[in-house]
Every structure is written in C-alpha cells, then in structure tokens.
C-alpha positions in Angstrom: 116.1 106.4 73.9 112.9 105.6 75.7 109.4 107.3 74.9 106.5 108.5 77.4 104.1 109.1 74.8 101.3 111.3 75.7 98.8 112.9 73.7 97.5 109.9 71.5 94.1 111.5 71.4 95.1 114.2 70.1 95.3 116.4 67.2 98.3 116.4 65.5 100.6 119.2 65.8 101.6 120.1 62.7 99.5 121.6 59.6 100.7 119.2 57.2 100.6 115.9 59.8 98.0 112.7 58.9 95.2 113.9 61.3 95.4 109.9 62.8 98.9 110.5 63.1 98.5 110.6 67.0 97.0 107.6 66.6 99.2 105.7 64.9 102.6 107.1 66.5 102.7 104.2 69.2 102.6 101.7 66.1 105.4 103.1 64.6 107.2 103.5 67.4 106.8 99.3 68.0 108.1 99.0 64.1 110.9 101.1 65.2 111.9 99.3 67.8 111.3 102.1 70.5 110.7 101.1 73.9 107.7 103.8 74.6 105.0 103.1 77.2 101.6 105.1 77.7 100.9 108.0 79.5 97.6 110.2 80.0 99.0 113.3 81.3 96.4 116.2 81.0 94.6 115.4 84.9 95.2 113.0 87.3 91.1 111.4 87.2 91.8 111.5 83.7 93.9 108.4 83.7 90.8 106.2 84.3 91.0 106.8 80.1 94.5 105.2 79.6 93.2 101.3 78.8 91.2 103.3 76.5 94.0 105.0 74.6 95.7 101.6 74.2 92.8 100.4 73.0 92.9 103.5 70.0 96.3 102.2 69.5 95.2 99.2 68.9 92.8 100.3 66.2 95.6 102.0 64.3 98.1 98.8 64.4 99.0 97.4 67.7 98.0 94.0 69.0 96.2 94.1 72.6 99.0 92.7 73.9 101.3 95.3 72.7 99.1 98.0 73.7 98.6 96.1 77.0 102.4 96.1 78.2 102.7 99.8 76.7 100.8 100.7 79.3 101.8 98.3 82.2 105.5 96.7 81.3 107.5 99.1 79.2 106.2 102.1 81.6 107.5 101.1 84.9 110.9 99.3 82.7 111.2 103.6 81.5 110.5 104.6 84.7 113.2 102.4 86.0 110.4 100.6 88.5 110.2 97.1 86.6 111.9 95.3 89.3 109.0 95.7 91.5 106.1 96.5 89.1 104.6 96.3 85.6 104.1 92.4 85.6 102.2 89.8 87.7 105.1 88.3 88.8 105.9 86.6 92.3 107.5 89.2 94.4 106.5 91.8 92.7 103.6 94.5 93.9 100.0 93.3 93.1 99.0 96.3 91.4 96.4 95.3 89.1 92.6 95.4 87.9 90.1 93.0 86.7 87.9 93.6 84.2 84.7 91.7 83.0 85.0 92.6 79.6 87.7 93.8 77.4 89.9 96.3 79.0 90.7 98.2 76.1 87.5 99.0 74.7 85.1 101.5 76.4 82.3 99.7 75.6 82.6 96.1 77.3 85.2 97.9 79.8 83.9 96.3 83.5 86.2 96.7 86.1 85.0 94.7 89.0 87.8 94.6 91.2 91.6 96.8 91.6 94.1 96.0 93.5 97.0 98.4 94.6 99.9 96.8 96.1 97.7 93.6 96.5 95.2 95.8 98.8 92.0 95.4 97.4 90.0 98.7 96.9 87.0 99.8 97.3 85.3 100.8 93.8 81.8 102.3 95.5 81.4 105.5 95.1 79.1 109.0 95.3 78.2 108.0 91.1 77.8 104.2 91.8 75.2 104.9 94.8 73.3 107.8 92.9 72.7 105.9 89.4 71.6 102.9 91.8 69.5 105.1 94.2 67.7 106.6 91.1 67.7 103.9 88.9 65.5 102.0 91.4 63.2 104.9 91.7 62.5 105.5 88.5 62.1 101.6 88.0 59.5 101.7 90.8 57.6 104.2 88.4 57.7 102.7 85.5 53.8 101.5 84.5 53.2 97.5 84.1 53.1 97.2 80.8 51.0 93.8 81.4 53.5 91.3 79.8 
C-alpha cells in the first residue's frame, strides 16, 4: 500500500515516539520497500517548503536522489498521474524548476526559473520588487567608507 507522507516536520505523535521519528519515517519507509512520496499539506503557499522537507529526509538517511523522486516520481506514480508527469521525459508535461544551488537545502536554494506544463512563469513578485526597491535605497545611504 502506497504512502502520502505528510507531517515530516513534525512532532511526533506519540509520548513515547524518538522525537526525530518524523524525520526519519521516509527512511524507513525506503528500507521497507514502501512506495511513499512527499506531501506538505498544512497551506497551499506552504508547499514552497516541500524540497525542503526532502532535504530533512535526507539528513536522517535518504540520498538526494531518493528524497528527490519522493517528491516528484513516486507522488504522481500514487496519485496514478505518472504517465504524464513526475519525470522529464519526452511526452510528458514540463513541469519543473531550476535551481542555482541545491534544491534541497534552504540555504543555497535559488530557484531561477519554473516551468508548469513547459509554460515558463513569471517568478517577480510584490517581495522581489520591495527588497530590491529598498535594498537600493538604503545602499544609496550607506556612508563611503573611503576604501
């Protein structure tokens, strides 16, 4: 039986549970021999964070490209949409995003470009054009420090 797992950064639910049990459930479910994918169900903006779960999952056993196709290939296999999604494949949908550093870690995590259904989108927004719009002002004020 396939697994949606949910909830990785979470605490666990039980008194007497590991407290990285969360954590490490997606590892043992790949020991197991589960086919489980990824999900981030508390809000829909919150799924910008699901590269980042994989990425915890990595930490606690996984290799990045197990954690990779639990959120990309075994999901859409589960959800029974594999035939035209879930891998870069010719004839499938170009549903996909580039990232200038590693896509698992929020540190070096720099998506640069998204594609849905090999549309390109648009990733300017209100936040982008604020931190630029006061980034350069604040820039402007800084004092020469003469170097």
């Amino acid at each position: 039986m396939p697994v949606l797992l949910s909830g990785v950064h979470a605490l666990p639910n039980n008194t007497g549970d590991d407290t990285d049990l969360p954590y490490k459930t997606p590892f043992l479910l790949q020991q197991a021999g589960i086919l489980y994918g990824l999900n981030y169900s508390t809000s829909l903006h919150g799924t910008r964070n699901l590269p980042f779960i994989a990425g915890t999952a990595v930490a606690h056993g996984l290799t990045k490209e197990q954690a990779l196709m639990a959120i990309t290939a075994n999901t859409a296999k589960i959800l029974g949409i594999d035939a035209q999604t879930g891998t870069v494949e010719a004839g499938k949908d170009a549903t996909l995003v580039v990232s200038s550093g590693d896509l698992l870690d929020m540190r070096t995590n720099n998506v640069t470009n998204a594609y849905i259904q090999g549309r390109k989108i648009n990733l300017t927004d209100k936040q982008k054009y604020l931190y630029q719009k006061f980034k350069e002002k604040y820039e402007a004020q800084q004092p020469a420090t003469g170097k």
